[in-house]
N, C-alpha and C positions, 0 to 999 in steps of 0.2 A: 412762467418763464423765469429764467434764472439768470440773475444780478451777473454781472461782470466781477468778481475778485479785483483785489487792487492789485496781483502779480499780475494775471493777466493783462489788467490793464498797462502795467509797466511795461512786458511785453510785447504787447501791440506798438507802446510808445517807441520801445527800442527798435522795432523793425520800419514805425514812418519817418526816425528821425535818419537811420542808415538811409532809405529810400529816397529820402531829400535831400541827403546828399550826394548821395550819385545824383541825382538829377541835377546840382549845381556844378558838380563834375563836368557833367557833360553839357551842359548849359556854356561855363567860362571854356569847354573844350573847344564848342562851337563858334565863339566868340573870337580864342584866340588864333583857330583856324585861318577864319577872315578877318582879321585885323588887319585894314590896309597901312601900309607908309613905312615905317624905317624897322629895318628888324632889331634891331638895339633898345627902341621903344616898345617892342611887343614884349608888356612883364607875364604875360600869360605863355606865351614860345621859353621864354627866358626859365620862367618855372619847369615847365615840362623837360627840360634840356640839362639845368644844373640839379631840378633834385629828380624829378622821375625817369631821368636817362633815356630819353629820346622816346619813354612811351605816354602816351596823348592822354587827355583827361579826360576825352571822352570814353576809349577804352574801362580807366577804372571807372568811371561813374557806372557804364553797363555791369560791372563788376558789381559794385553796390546794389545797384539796384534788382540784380540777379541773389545777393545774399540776402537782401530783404526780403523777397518773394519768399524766398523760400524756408526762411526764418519762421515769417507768417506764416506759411503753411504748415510747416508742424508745430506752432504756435495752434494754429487753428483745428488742426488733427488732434492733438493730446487734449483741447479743452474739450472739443466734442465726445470724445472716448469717455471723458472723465464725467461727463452729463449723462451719458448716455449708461452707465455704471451706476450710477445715483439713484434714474431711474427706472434701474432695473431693480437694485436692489429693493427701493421702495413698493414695487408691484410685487414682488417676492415675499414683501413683509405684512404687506396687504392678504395674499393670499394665504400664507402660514397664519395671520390671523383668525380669518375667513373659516380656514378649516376647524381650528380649533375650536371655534364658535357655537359652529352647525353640529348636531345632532348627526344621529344613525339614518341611514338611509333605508327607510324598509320599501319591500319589494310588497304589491299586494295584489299584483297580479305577473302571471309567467304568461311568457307567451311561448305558444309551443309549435312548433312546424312539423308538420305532416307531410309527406311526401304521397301523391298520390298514383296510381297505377293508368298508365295511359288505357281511357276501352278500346278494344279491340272490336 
């Protein structure tokens, strides 16, 4: 089985840390939602309003966490290709081995087919 690289691993790191934050996106989006009592007090309305222009933090958070997904997936496509390449090569190398190895194949018997005449 084969080790994780440290890009990969960065990788990975870069796609759970996007995905956490959407997920806090959309966490403080929900919060500030329902935040009962003075609207002048709600700093989560007050955020969404003076810097995201009226669009909800839950929206980006789905954002994120839709670029994470999908990050990791071809995060996770390109590592498997690259394994899977590895491992081919290596049986490729196995068998050009293999061959060079082995001797001549001799034949020490033929087999021969006869067709025979239906009797009448």
């Amino acid at each position: 089985m084969k080790k994780v690289t440290n890009k990969e691993f960065i990788w990975y790191l870069v796609c759970g840390l996007i995905g956490f934050l959407g997920l806090v996106s959309v966490v403080f989006g929900i919060i500030g939602y329902h935040m009962s009592g003075n609207k002048d007090l709600n700093f989560i309305q007050k955020f969404e309003e003076n810097v995201l222009h009226d669009f909800q933090l839950r929206f980006l958070g789905l954002i994120f966490i839709g670029i994470a997904v999908a990050l990791a997936i071809v995060v996770l496509l390109f590592n498997a290709k690259k394994a899977d390449r590895e491992v081919e090569k290596k049986v490729r190398r196995e068998q050009r081995i293999a061959a060079q190895s082995s001797k001549t194949i001799e034949v020490k018997q033929a087999v021969e087919v006869v067709e025979e005449q239906p009797a009448e």
